[in-house]
N, CA, C and O of each residue as an XYZ file, in Angstrom:
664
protein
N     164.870     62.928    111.581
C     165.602     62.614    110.365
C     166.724     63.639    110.209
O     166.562     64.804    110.571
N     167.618     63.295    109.785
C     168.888     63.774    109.603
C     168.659     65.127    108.170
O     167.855     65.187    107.240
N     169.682     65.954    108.566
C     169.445     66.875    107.494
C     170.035     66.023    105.944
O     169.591     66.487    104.894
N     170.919     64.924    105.860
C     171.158     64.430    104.913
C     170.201     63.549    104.487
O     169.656     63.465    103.386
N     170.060     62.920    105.458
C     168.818     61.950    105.676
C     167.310     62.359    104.298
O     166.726     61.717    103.425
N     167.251     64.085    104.966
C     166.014     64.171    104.449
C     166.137     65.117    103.032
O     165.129     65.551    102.474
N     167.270     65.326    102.622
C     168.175     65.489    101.024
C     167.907     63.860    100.577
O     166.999     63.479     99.839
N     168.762     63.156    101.110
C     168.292     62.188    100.325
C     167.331     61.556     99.734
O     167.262     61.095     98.595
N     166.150     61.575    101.109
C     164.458     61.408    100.356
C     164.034     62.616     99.127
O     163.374     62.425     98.105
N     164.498     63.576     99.493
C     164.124     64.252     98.736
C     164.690     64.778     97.468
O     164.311     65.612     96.645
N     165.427     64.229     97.555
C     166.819     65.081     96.087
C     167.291     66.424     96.470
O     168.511     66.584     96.432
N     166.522     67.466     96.850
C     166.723     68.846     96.384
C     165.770     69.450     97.488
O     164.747     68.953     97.957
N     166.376     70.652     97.777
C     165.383     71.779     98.750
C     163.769     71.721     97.850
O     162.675     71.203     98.071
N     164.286     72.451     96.904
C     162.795     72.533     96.161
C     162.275     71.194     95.797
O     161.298     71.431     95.086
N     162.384     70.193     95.887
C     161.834     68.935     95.994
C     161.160     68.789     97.164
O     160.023     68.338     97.024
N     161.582     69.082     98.523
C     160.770     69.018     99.402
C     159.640     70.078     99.561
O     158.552     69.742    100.027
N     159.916     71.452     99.144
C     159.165     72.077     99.484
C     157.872     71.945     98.163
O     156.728     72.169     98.556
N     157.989     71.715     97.172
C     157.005     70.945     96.465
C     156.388     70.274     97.163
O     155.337     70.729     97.613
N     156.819     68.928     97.515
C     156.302     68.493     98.499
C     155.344     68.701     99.967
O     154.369     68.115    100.439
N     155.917     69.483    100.251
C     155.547     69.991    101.581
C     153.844     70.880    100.901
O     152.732     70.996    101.416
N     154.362     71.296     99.695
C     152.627     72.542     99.053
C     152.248     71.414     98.304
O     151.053     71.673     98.168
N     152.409     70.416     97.760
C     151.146     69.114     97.896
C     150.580     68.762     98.789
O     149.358     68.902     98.819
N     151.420     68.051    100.064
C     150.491     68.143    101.405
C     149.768     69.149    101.685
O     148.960     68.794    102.544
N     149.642     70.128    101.437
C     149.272     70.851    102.024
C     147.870     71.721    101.232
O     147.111     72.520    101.782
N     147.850     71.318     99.981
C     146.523     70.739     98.973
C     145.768     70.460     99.146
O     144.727     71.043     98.844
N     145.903     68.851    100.041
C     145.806     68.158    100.542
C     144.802     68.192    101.250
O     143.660     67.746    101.142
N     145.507     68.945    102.215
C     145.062     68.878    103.557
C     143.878     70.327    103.423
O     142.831     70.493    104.048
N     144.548     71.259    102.330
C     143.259     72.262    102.035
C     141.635     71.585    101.837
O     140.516     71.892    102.246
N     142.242     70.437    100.922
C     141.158     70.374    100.161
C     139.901     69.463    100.893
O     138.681     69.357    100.773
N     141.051     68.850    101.768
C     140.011     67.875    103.009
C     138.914     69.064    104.182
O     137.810     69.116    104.724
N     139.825     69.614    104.065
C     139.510     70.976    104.955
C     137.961     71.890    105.105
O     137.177     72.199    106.002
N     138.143     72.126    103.255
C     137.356     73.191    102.559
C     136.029     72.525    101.415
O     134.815     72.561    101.213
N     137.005     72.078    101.030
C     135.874     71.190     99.705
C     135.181     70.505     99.867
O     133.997     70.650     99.562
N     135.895     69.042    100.657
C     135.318     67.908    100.602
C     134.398     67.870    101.765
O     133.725     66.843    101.671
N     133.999     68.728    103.096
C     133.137     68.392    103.732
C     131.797     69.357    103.004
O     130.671     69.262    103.492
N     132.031     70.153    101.962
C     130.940     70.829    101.295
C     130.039     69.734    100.539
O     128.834     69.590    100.745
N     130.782     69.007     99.659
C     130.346     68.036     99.050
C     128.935     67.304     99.827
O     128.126     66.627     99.192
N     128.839     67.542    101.083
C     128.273     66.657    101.347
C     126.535     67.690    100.945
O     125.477     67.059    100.960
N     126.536     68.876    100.701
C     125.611     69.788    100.747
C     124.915     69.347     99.362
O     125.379     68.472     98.630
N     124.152     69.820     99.195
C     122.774     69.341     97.940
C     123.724     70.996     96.764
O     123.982     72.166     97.044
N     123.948     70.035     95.358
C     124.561     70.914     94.621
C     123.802     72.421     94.414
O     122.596     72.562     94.618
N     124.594     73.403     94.024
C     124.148     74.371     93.454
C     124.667     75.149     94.999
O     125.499     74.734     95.805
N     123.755     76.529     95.046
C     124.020     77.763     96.109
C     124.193     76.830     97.652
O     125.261     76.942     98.253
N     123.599     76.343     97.961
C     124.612     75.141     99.435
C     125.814     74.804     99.348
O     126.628     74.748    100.270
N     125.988     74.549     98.154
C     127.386     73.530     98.380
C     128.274     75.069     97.922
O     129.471     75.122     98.201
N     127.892     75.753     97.522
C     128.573     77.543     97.334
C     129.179     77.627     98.614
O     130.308     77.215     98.880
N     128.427     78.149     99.361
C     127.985     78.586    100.630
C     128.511     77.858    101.258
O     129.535     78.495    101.507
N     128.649     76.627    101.916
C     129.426     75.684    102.788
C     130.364     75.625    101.992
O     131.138     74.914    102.633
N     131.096     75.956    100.636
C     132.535     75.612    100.362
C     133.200     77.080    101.184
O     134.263     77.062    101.804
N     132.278     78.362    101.017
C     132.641     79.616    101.532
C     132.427     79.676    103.261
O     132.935     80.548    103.966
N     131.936     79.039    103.549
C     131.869     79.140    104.985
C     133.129     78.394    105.622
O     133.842     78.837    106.523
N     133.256     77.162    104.963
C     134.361     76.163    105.027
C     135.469     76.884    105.036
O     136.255     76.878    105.983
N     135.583     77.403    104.228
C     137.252     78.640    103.762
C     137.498     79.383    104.940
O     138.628     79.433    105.426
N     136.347     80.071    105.528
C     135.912     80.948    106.859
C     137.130     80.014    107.936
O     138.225     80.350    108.387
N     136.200     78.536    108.077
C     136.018     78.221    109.412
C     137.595     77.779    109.037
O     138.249     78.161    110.007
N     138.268     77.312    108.323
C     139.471     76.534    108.024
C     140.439     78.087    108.864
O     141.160     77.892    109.842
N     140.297     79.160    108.403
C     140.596     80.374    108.898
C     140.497     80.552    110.632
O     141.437     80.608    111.425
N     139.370     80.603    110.846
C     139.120     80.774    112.533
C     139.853     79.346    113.146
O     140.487     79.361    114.202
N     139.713     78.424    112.525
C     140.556     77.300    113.627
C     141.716     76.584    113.460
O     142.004     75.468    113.891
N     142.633     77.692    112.484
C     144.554     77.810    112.231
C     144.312     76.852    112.100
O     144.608     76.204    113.104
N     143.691     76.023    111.011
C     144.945     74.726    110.321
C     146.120     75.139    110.010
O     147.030     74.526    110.568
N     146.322     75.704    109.534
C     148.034     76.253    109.094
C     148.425     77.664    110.080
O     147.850     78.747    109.975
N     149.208     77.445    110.757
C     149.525     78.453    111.956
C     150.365     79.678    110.681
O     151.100     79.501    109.710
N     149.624     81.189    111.510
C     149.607     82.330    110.805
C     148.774     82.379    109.149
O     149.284     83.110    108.300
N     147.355     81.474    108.740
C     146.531     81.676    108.029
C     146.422     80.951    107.126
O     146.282     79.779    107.477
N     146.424     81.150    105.913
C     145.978     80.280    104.542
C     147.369     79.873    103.904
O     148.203     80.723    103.591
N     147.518     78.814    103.773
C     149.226     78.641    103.437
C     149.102     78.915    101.896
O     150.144     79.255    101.336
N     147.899     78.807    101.096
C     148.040     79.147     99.889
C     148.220     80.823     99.790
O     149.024     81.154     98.919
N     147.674     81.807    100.455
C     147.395     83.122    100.315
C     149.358     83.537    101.090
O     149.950     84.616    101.088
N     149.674     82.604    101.462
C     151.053     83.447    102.077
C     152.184     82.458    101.244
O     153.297     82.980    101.179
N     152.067     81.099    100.594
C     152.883     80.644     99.069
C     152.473     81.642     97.898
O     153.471     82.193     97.434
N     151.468     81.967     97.386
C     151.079     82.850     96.507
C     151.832     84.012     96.773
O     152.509     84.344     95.800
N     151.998     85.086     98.217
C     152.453     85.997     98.135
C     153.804     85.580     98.128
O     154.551     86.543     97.954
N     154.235     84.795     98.218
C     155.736     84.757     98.478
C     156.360     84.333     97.043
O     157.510     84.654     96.743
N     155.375     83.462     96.028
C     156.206     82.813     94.989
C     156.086     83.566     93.694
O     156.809     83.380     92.715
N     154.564     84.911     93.831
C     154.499     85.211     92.719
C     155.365     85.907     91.984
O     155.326     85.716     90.769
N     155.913     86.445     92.288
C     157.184     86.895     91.684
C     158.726     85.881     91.308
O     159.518     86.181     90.414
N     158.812     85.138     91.871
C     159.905     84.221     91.500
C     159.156     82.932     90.444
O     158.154     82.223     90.542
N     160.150     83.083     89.526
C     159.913     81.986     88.586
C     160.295     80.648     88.691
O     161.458     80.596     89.092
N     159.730     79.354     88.470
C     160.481     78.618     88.982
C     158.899     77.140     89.096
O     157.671     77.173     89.021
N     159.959     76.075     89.304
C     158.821     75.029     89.830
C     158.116     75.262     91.217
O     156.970     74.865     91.426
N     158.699     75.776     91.937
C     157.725     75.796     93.116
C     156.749     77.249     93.100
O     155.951     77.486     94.007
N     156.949     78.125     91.972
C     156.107     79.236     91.878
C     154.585     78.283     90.705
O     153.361     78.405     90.683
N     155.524     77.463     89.966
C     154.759     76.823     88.918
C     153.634     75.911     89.764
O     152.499     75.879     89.289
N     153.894     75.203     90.943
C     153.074     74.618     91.677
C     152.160     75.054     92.738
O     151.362     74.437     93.445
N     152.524     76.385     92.647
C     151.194     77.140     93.459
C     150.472     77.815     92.583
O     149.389     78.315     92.886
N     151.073     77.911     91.246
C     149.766     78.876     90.491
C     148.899     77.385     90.138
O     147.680     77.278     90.001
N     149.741     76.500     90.060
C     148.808     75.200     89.387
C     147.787     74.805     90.335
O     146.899     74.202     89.732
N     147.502     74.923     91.855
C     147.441     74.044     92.989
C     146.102     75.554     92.819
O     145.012     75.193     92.373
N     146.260     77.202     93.193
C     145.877     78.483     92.942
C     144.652     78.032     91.874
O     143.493     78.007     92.288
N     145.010     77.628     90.287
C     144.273     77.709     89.045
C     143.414     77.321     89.693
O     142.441     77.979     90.060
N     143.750     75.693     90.034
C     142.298     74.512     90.405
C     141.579     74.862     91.278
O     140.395     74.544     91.173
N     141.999     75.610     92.413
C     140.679     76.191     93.857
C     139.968     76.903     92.966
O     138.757     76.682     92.939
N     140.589     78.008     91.948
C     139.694     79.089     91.432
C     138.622     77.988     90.466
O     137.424     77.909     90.736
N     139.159     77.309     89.509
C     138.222     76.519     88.928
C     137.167     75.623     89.900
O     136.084     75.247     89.451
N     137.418     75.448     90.703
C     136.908     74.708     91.794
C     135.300     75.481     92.307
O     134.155     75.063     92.483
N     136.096     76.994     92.425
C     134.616     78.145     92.896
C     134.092     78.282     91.622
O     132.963     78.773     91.648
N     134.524     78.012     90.478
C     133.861     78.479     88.984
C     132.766     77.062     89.194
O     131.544     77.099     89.344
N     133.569     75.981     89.151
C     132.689     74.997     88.762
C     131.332     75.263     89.734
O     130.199     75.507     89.317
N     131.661     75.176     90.822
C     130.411     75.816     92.144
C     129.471     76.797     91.752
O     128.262     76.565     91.793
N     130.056     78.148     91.282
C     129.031     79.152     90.910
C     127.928     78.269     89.470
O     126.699     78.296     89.407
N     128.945     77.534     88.435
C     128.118     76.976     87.590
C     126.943     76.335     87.498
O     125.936     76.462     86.802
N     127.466     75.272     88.767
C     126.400     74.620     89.472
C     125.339     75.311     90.069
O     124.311     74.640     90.161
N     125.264     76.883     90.664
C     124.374     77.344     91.435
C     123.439     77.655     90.279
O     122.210     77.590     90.303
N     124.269     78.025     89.200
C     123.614     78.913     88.196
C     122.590     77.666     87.289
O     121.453     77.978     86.936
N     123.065     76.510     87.040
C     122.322     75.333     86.465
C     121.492     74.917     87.286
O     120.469     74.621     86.670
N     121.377     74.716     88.464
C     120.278     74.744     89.283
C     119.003     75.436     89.796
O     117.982     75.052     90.366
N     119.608     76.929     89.243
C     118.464     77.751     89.273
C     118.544     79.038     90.554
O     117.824     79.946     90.969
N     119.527     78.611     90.765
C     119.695     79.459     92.357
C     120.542     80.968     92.078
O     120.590     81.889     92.893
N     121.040     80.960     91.025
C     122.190     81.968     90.767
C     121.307     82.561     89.714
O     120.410     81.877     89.219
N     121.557     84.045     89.275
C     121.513     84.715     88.453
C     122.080     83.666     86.811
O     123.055     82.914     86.803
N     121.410     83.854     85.938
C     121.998     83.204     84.831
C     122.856     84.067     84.211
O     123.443     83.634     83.219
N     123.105     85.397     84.631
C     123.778     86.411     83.781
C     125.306     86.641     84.471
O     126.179     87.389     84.030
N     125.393     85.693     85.809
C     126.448     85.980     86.508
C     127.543     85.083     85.891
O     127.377     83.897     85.609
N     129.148     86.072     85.640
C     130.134     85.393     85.037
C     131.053     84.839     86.597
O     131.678     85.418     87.486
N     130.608     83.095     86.204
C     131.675     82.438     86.970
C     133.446     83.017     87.191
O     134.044     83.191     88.253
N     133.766     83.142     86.282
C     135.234     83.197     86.747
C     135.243     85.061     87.323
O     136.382     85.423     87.620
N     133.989     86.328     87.510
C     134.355     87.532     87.979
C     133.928     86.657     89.876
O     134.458     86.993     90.935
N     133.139     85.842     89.738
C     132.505     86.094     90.880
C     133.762     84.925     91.828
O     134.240     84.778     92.953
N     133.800     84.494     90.840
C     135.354     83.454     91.965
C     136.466     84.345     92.234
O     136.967     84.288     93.357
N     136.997     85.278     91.258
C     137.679     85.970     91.944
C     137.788     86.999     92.791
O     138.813     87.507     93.246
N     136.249     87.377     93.042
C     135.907     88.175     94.102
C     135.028     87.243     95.090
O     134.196     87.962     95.644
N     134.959     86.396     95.353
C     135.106     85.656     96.515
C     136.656     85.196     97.663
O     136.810     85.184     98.884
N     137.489     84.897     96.570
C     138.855     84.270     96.516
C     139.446     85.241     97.303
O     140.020     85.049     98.374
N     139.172     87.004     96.342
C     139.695     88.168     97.105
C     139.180     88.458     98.751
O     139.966     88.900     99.589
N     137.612     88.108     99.087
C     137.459     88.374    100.105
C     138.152     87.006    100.933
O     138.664     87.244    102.027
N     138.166     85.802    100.497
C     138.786     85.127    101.506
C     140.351     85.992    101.685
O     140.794     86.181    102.818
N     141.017     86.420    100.595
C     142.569     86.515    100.938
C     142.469     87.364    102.072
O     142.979     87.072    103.154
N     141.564     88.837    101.772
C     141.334     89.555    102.228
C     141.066     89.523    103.822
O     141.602     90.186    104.710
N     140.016     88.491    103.894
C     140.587     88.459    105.301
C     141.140     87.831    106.002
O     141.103     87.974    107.224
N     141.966     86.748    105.231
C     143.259     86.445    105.973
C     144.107     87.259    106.433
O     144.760     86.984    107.439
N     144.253     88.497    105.720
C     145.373     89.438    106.028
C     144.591     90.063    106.659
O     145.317     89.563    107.518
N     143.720     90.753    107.229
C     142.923     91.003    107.896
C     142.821     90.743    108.957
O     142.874     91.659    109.778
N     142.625     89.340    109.410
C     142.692     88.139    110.642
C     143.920     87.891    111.075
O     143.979     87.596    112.268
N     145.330     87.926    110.251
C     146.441     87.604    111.052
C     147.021     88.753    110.641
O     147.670     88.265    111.566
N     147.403     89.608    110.294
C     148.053     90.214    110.054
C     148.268     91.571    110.878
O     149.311     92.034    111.340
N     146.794     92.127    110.924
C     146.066     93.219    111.277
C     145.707     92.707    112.901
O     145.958     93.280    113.961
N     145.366     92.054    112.772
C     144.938     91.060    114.593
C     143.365     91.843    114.250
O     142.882     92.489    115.180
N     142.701     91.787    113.124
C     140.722     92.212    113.456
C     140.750     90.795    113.605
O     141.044     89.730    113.063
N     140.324     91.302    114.548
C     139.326     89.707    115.952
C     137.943     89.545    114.402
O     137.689     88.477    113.845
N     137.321     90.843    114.065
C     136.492     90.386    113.608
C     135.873     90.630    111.884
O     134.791     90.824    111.330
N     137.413     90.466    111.484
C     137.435     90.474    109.518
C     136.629     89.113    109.255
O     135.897     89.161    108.267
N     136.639     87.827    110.018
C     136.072     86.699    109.379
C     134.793     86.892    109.401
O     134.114     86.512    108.448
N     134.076     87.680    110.771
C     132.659     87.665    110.438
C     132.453     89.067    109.077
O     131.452     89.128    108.363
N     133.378     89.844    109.007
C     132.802     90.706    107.984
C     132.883     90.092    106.566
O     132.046     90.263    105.679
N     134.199     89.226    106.466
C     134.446     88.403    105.217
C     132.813     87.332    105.106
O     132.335     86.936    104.042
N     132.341     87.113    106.232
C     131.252     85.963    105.916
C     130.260     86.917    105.535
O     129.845     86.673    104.403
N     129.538     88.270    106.254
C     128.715     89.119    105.708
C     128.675     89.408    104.498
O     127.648     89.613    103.850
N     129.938     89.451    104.053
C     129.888     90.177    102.791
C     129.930     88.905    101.625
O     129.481     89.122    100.499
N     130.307     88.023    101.863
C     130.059     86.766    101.168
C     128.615     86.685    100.680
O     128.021     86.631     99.603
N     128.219     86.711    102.491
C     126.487     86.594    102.394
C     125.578     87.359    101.612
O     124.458     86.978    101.270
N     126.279     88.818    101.252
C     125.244     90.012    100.624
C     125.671     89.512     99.336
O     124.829     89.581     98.440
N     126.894     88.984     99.033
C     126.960     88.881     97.932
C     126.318     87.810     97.046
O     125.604     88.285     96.162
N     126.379     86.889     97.066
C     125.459     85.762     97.251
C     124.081     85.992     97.017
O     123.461     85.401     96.133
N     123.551     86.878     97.820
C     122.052     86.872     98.318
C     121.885     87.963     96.968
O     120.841     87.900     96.320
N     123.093     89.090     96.527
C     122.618     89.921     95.968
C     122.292     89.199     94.255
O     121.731     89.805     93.342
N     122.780     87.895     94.201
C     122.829     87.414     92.713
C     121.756     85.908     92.798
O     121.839     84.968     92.008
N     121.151     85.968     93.519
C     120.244     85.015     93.958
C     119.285     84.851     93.046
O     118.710     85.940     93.047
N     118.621     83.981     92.068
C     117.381     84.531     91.436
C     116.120     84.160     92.557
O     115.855     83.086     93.096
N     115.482     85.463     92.672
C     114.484     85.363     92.761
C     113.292     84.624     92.691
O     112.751     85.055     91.673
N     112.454     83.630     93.253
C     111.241     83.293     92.945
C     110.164     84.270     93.202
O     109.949     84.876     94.251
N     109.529     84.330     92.106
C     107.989     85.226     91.768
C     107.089     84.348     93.043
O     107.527     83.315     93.549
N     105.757     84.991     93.433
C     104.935     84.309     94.205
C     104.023     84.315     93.399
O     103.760     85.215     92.602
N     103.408     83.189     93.567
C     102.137     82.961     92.806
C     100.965     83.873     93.119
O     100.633     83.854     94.305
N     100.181     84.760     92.228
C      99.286     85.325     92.214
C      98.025     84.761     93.002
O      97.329     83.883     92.490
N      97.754     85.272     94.228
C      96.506     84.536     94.699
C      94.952     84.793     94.114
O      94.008     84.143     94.563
């Protein structure tokens, strides 16, 4: 397609590149979310949305890492519709891990005292974390430490089952 060609579909630079971070939503959300879904609600479907994030990482869907963690670094500072469409596209993943922790916690699997929106954003942080980590840095092996530490974390807010007194 022609460079006029593809002005015209699009109106405007920032029209396409809107565009381009919807697809790419999209294609997160097919990625990360929706094969979790298939897990039994509560701490599974946690856990496979966080492993999912992992594996989306180790097998470059988006060449050089998380296209949200490198739009985020690039837009937060500029004001504007296409900064407005990554915090919007940003809000919903984070609500996305809130709604998840909620679920772990209504099910019985989570601590009842644990606040959804501290623990999404320290999940969120270890995914960014080792994106930059994984491409940036070249550690061959930030994803398995990002999954460890997922794992302790997780495990550390777990409730407990008592054993029955024999």
């Amino acid at each position: 397609m022609s460079k006029s060609g593809l002005f015209a579909h699009f109106g405007s630079k920032e029209d396409l590149q809107i565009a381009a971070i919807e697809t790419a939503a999209k294609r997160f959300i097919d990625e990360i979310y929706t094969p979790a879904l298939s897990q039994p609600r509560g701490l599974p479907r946690l856990s496979a949305i966080c492993r999912s994030w992992l594996s989306y990482l180790r097998r470059g869907v988006f060449p050089g890492g998380c296209f949200f963690a490198a739009a985020s670094f690039e837009f937060d500072g500029r004001p504007g519709p296409i900064r407005d469409t990554v915090r919007r596209l940003m809000d919903d993943w984070i609500g996305a891990l809130e709604k998840a922790i909620r679920m772990a916690i209504d099910e019985g699997h989570l601590d009842p005292e644990v606040d959804p929106a501290q623990l999404a954003f320290e999940l969120n942080s270890l995914f960014f974390g080792a994106n930059f980590s994984y491409y940036l840095r070249n550690d061959a092996r930030a994803l398995d430490r990002a999954e460890s530490a997922i794992e302790q974390k997780l495990e550390s807010l777990r409730v407990k089952r008592r054993r029955k007194a024999s």
